[in-house]
N, C-alpha and C positions, 0 to 999 in steps of 0.2 A: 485375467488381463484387464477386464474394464472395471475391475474394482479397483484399479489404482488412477486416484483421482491428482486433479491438481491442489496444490495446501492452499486452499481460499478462505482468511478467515472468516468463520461462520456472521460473526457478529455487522459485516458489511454485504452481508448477502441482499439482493435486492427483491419489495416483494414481488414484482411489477418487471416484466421483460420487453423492452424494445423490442420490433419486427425480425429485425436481422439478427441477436441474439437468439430472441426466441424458437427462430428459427434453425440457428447450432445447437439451443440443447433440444430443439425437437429432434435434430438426426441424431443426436447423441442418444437421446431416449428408445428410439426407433433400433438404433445399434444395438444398445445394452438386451434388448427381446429379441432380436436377433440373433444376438449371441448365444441367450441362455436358450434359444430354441436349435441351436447348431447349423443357425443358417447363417454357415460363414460369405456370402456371396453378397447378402441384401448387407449384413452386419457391416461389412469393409466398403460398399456402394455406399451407405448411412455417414460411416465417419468420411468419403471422402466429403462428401457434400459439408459438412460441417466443418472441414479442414480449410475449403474452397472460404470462409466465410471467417473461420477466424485463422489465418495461415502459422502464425509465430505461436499456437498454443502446444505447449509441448507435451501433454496425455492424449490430445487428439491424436498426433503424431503416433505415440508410442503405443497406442492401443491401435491404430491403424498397421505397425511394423508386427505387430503381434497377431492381426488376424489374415495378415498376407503369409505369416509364416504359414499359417492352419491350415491357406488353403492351397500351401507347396509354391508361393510366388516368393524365393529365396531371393531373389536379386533387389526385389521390392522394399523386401522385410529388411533387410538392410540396409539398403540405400537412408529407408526413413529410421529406422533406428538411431542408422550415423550422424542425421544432422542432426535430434535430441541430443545424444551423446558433444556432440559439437555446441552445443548451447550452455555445456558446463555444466549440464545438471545433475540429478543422482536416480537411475531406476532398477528398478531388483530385475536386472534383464535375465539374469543369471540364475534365478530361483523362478523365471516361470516359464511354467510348463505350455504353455503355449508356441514357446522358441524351443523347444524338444528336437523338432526336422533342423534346426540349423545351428545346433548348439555345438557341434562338433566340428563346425567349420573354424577355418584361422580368421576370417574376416570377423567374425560372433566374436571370438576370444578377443579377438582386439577392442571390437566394442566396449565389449565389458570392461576389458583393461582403461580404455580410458572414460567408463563411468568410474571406475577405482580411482583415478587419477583425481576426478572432480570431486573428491572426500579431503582432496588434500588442502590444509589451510594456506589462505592469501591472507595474512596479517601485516598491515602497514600503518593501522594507527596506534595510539597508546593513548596510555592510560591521562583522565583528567582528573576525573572528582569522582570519589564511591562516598553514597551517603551510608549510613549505617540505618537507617529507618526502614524495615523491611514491609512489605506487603502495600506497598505506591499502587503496582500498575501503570507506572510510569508510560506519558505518551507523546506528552509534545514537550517544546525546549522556544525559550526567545530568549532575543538578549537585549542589553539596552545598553549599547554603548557611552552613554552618557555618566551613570551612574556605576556603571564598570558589574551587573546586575543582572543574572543567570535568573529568568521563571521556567519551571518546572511543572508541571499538571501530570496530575493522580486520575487513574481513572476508579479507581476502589476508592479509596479515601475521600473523594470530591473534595481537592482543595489544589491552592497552588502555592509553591513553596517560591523563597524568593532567595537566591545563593548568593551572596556578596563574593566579592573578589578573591578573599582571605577562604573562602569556603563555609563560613559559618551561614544557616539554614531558618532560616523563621516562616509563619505562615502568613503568605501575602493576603490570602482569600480562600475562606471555605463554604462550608456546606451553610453557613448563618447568612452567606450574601448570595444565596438563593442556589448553591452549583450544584447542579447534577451530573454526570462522570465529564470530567473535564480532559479535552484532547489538544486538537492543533491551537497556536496561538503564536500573536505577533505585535511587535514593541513600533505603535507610530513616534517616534524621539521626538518630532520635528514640534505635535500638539501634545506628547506627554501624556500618553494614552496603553495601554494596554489592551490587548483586544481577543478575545480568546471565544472558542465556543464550546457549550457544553450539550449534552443529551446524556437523557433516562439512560444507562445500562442495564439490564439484570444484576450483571456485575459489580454494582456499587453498592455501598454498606446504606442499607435504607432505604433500598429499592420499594415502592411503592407500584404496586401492576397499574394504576390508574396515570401515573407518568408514563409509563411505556408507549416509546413513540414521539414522545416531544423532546425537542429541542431548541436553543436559542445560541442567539450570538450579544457576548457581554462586553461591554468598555468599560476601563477602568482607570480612575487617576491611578498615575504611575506615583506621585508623591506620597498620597494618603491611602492608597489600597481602597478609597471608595469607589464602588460599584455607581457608576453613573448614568446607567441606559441599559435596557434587559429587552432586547430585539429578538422575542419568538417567534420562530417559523409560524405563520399563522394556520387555522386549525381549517383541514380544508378535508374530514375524515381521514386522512393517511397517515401511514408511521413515517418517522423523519428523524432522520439521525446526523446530524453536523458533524463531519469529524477532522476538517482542515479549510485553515485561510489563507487567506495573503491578503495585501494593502499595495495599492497603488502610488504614487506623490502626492496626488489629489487629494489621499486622505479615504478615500473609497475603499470598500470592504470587499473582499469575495470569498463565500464558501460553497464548499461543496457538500450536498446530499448524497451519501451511499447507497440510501435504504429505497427513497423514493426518488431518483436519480436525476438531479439537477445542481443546478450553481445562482446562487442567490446573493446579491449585492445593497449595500449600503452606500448612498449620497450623503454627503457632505451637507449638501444643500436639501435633501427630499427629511435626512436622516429617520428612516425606516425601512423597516427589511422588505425588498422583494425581489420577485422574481426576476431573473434575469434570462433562464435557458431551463427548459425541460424535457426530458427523456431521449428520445434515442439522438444522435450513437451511443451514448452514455448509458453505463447499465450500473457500476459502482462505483461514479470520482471519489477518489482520495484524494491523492496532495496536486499543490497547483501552485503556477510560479510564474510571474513575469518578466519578460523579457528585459534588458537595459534600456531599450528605447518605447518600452511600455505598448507594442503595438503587437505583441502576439502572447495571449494568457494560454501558457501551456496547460494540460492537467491529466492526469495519469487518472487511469480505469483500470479498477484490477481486474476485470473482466475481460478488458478489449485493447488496452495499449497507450498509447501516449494521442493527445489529441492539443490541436492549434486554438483557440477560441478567438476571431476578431471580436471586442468587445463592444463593438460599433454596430457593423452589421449584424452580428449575432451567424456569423458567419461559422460552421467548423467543419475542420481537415484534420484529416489523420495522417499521421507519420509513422511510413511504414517500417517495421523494425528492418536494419539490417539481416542479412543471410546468417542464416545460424543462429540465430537471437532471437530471444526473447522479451516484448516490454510490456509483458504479463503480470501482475501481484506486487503490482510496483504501491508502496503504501505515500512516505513523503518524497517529494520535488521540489530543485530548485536549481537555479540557472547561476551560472556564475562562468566567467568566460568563454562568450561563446558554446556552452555546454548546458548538459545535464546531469547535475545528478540526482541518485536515487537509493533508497533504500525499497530492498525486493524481498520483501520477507511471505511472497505466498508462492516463491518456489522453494524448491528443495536440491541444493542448500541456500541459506538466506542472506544476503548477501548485499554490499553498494556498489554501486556500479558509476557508471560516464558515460554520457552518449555526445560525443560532440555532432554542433550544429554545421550546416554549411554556413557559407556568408550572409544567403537571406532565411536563415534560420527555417527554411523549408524540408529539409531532409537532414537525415543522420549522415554521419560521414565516418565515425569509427566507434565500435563499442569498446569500453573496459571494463574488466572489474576490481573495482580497487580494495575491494576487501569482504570476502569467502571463509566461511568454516571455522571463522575464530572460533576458540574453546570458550569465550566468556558470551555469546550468543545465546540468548534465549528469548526470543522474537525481537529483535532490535526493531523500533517505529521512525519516532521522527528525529529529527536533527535541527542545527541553524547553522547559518555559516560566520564565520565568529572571527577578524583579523585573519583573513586570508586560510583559515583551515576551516574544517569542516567536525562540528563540534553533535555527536548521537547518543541516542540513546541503545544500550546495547542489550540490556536484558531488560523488557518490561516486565516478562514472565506474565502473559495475560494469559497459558494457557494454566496456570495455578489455580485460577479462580471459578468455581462453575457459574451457571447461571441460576444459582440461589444465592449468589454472591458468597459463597463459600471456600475457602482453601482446600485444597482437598491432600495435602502434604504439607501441612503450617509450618513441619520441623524442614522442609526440603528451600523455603524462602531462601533468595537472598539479597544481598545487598543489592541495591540499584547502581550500576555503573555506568557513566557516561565516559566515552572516548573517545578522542579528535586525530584528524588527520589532514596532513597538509595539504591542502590544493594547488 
């Protein structure tokens, strides 16, 4: 039962736990010896408390419906079963032996039936561009409307590719203008800027263990591909891994830290990297996105959910997921009417989703998913939003690569495909 974890990629793991996280994987930890000592009573007391702290994480849940089955509380064990199952997700309920006592029941069978059901593809986008260049590691996407001008970022390769409109493919910027694995990024048109961040991987060809841990955030003429300004997180003893931005009108920069969990900002005016916000609630930002009227910086934790940042106050609120849902292992974000969206590729199955806002952008108001179990998935990352559709990356295939930066199935590569969908 508590060996079924949630899909968190390893490589955003944080080293450093906020209070109130630390505190879910302390009960979770507390469960797990729990369990393996068959003291099903403290084990299910353990997850409830961790459940109370993070509510929408769905192996809490399911390893919770599992050890209520163990201890004969049927009505328990299903109830929480059903709303995992209700979240669309996928669990081998049905192969484990811990649901034994209720596996014979019609309420179980139905369960299962409709984990069966959440195996089934939601495909609504299609096809855009497939490059024929294998082994990318493909991770972010911008675009530049101006020059009609698709960038791409490798996280293996360290470089970034630059797709003219016709599809033809050149290297805008590689490993010679200083990049180490290159992820989130974003086109300022207004100053003609490219903005992109990179960090040390394991996973990139030329990994050096003496990089491990840094990171920076790079601007770049958009005209000449010169690299104009190398903004490194400064070295404060911590590992630091950048792996998504956004931009303001202003011209202001914001990323986010995974590793050592914070959001770090660029002025216009100061033009230098700093701090903006550190550690808790925050345990792994990914992607981050602002609002139309630029007064609430969303930013998605694949640990803990979606979160508000006034960037003024330094004020943040969490938005709590709707019923049944989940706004767990959500990697990129962005806001485009009234809404959210999201790619969630640390559930299973990996998928985009919608969360529209209310009026004052303070609560959800309805979830979707707009697209589930495509057959050409193989960790889909980030996206842009591109003329009214929504323009992704669908196969990075980062788990191809280990951490000696090796293929570990060279002949199994394939193409990188991007696919868009109308919004």
């Amino acid at each position: 039962m508590l060996r079924v974890l949630l899909i968190l990629v390893i490589l955003f793991q944080p080293l450093a736990l906020p209070q109130t996280t630390a505190d879910a994987r302390y009960y979770r930890q507390l469960a797990m010896k729990a369990y393996q000592a068959k003291n099903y009573e403290e084990c299910a007391a353990n997850l409830q408390k961790a459940a109370a702290l993070i509510p929408d994480h769905p192996t809490i849940l399911y390893n919770l419906a599992a050890v209520n089955a163990l201890l004969g509380r049927k009505e328990e064990s299903l109830s929480t079963l059903k709303t995992v199952a209700q979240m669309g997700l996928i669990y081998p309920a049905n192969k484990d032996e811990d649901f034994n006592s209720i596996k014979d029941s019609e309420p179980f069978k139905a369960i299962v039936e409709h984990f069966n059901r959440n195996r089934r593809p939601i495909v609504k986008s299609s096809p855009a561009y497939t490059l024929n260049e294998k082994g990318l590691i493909a991770e972010g996407l911008a675009y530049d409307t101006v020059s009609e001008t698709l960038y791409i970022s490798s996280v293996h390769k360290r470089k970034i590719l630059a797709l003219s409109k016709s599809g033809a493919a050149r290297i805008f910027a590689d490993e010679s203008a200083g990049l180490w694995s290159v992820l989130g990024m974003k086109v300022d048109e207004k100053r003609r800027h490219l903005w992109a961040v990179t960090s040390a991987f394991p996973q990139m060809q030329g990994f050096r263990k003496e990089d491990d841990g840094k990171s920076a955030i790079l601007k770049f003429d958009l005209k000449t591909g010169k690299l104009l300004k190398r903004y490194p997180v400064p070295d404060d003893s911590k590992k630091h891994r950048l792996g998504d931005l956004t931009l303001n009108s202003r011209g202001e920069v914001f990323a986010t830290d995974s590793l050592s969990p914070a959001i770090y900002r660029i002025s216009p005016e100061r033009d230098q990297i700093e701090l903006l916000y550190q550690g808790a609630p925050f345990v792994s930002p990914q992607g981050l996105a602002f609002s139309a009227d630029e007064k609430h910086l969303f930013i998605a934790d694949y640990s803990m959910g979606v979160f508000d940042l006034d960037v003024q106050s330094k004020q943040v609120r969490k938005l709590e997921a709707l019923p049944n849902t989940t706004m767990l292992g959500i990697d990129g974000l962005y806001f485009h009417n009234n809404s959210l969206i999201a790619i969630q590729n640390g559930v299973n199955p990996h998928r985009l989703i919608r969360m529209k806002l209310s009026d004052d952008l303070r609560t959800f108001e309805k979830f979707e998913v707009l697209e589930s179990n495509n057959p050409l998935f193989s960790e889909p990352t980030l996206g842009v939003i591109r003329h009214g559709e929504f323009l992704f990356i669908a196969n990075s295939q980062w788990d191809a690569v280990n951490e000696q930066g090796q293929f570990t199935a060279p002949e199994k590569l394939q193409e990188l495909r991007l696919l868009k969908l109308k919004l």
